[in-house]
C-alpha positions in Angstrom: 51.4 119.8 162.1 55.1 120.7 163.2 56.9 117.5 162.5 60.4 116.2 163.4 61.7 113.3 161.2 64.8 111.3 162.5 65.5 107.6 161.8 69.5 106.4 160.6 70.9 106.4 157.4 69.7 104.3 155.2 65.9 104.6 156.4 64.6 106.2 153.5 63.6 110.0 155.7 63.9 112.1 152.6 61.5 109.8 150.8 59.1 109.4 153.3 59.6 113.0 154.5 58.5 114.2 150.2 55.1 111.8 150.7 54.4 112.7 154.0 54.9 116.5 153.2 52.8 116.2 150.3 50.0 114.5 152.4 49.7 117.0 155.2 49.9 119.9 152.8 53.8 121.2 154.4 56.6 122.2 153.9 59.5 119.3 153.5 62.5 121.5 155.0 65.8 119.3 154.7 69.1 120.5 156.1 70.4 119.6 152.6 68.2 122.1 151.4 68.6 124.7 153.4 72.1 124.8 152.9 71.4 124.5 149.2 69.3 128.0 149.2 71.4 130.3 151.8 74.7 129.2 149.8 72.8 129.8 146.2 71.0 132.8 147.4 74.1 134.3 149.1 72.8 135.1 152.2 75.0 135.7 155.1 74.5 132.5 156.5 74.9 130.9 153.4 78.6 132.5 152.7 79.6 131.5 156.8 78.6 128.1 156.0 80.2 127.9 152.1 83.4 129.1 154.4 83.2 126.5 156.8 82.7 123.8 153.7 85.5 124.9 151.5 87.7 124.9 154.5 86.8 121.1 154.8 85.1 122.2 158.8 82.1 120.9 160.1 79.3 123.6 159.7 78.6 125.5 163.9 75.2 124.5 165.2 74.4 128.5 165.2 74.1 128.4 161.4 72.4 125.6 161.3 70.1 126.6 163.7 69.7 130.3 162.0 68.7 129.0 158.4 66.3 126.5 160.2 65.0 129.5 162.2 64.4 131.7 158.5 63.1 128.8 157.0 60.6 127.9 159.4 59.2 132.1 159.6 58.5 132.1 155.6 54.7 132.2 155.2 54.7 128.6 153.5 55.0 127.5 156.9 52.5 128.8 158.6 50.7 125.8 159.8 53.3 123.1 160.1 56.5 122.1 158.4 58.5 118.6 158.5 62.0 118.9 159.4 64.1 116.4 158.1 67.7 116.2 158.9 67.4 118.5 161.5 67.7 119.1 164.9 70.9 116.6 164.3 71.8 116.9 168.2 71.0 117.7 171.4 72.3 121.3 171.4 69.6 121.6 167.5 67.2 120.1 169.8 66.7 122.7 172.3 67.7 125.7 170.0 64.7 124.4 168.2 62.2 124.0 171.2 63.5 127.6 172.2 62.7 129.2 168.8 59.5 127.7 168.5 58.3 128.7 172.1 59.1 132.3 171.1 56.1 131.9 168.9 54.1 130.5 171.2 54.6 126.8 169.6 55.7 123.7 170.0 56.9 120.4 167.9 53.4 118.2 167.0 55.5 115.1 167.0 58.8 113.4 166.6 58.3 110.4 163.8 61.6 108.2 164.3 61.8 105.7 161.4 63.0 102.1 162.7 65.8 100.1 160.8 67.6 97.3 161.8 71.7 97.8 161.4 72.2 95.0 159.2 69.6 96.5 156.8 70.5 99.8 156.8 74.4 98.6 155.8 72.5 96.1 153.2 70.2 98.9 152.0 73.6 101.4 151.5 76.0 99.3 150.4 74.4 97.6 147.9 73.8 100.9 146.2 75.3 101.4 142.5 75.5 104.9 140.4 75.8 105.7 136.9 79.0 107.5 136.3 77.0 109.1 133.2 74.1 110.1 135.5 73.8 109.9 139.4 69.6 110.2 139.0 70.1 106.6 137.8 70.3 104.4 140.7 70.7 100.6 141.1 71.1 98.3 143.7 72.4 94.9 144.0 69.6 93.4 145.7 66.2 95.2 145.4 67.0 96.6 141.9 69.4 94.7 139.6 70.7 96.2 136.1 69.8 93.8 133.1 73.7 94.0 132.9 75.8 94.0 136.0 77.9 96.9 136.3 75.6 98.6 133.6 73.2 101.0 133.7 70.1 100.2 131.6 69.2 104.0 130.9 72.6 104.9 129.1 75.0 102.0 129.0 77.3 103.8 131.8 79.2 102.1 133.9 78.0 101.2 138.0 79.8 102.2 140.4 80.0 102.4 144.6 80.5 105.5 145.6 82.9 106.1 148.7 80.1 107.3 151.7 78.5 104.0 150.3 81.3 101.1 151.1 80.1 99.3 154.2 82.9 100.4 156.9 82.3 103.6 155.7 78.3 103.2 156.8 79.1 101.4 159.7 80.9 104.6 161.0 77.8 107.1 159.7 76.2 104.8 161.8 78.0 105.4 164.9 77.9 108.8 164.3 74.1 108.7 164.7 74.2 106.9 167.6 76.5 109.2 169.2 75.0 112.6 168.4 71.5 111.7 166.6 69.9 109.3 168.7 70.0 110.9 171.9 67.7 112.9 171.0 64.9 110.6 170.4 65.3 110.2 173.8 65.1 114.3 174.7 62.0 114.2 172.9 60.3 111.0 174.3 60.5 112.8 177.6 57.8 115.2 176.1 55.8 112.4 174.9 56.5 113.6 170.6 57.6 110.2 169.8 56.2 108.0 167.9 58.2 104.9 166.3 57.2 102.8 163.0 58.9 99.9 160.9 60.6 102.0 157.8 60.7 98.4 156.2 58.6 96.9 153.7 57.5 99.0 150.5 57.8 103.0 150.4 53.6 103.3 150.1 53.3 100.8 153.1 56.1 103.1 154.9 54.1 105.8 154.5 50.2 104.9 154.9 52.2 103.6 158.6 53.4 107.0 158.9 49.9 108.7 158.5 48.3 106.4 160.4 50.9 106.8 163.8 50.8 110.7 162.7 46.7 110.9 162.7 46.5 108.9 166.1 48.2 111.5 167.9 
């Protein structure tokens, strides 16, 4: 299957998008990832886009859109992929419906994960990091320390990180509004989409994401 994963911050995609990957037997290709390799690798899209970054720009569509292209002709990919984090926007969108039809292909199904605002803030906000070690993740809510403000692992002090305050989400939030969610709409005009609840516990999340996935 040739999956599209989009759903707001806060809606647990790249978790979802490791089980579901795992499940179908595809490749989980993240934009974070992508960026990752081309910049480690030092491809020529990688050193445009580590450019771009160090200059403190946003990254042009065109790379983007070229790693995704790379990514999704390596032989591990064969016979689906889940995209996660990308297309981002419209213009992603149709560079991605453009690409694939040069092959002869098309998109499977777009799986947009459904979050209410107030949770998404609630599920972000309440995040806290160890300074020690940012693997070692709390949250005031759904995962308390023994100690506040301390992690259990190594005794280091919680903290909120910036992109985690709450105006901060709320405008991450508009931000997918404005460029993200329109495409839910581009794609429900081809009949991909298919929404689910992303609340409740990941496993649940995810044996409702097979289940919408297998109908199709």
């Amino acid at each position: 299957m040739r999956i599209v994963l989009v759903g707001p911050p806060g809606a647990g995609k790249g978790t979802q998008a490791a089980y579901l990957a795992k499940n179908l037997s595809i490749p989980h290709i993240s934009t974070g990832d992508l960026f990752r390799a081309n910049i480690s690798q030092g491809t020529p899209l990688g050193v445009q886009a580590q450019e771009y970054m160090r200059a403190g720009r946003l990254v042009p569509d065109e790379v983007t859109i070229g790693m995704a292209k790379d990514r999704m002709h390596q032989p591990d990919a064969e016979q689906g992929f889940l995209l996660d984090g990308f297309p981002r926007n419209l213009a992603q969108a149709e560079a991605l419906d453009a690409s694939l039809k040069q092959d002869g292909l098309r998109l499977d199904a777009v799986l947009d994960l459904e979050v209410p605002e107030d949770e998404v803030v609630k599920r972000i906000a309440g995040r806290r990091i160890c300074r020690n070690d940012s693997s070692h993740v709390f949250h005031v809510a759904y995962n308390q320390p023994q100690t506040e403000g301390v992690c259990d692992a190594c005794g280091g002090e919680l903290y909120q990180r910036d992109d985690d305050r709450e105006d901060t989400v709320r405008k991450r939030l508009e931000v997918y509004h404005t460029e993200t969610e329109p495409i839910i709409d581009y794609y429900k005009a081809q009949g991909l989409v298919v929404t689910i609840s992303a609340l409740g516990k990941v496993a649940e999340v995810t044996q409702r994401a097979m289940e919408a996935l297998q109908s199709r």
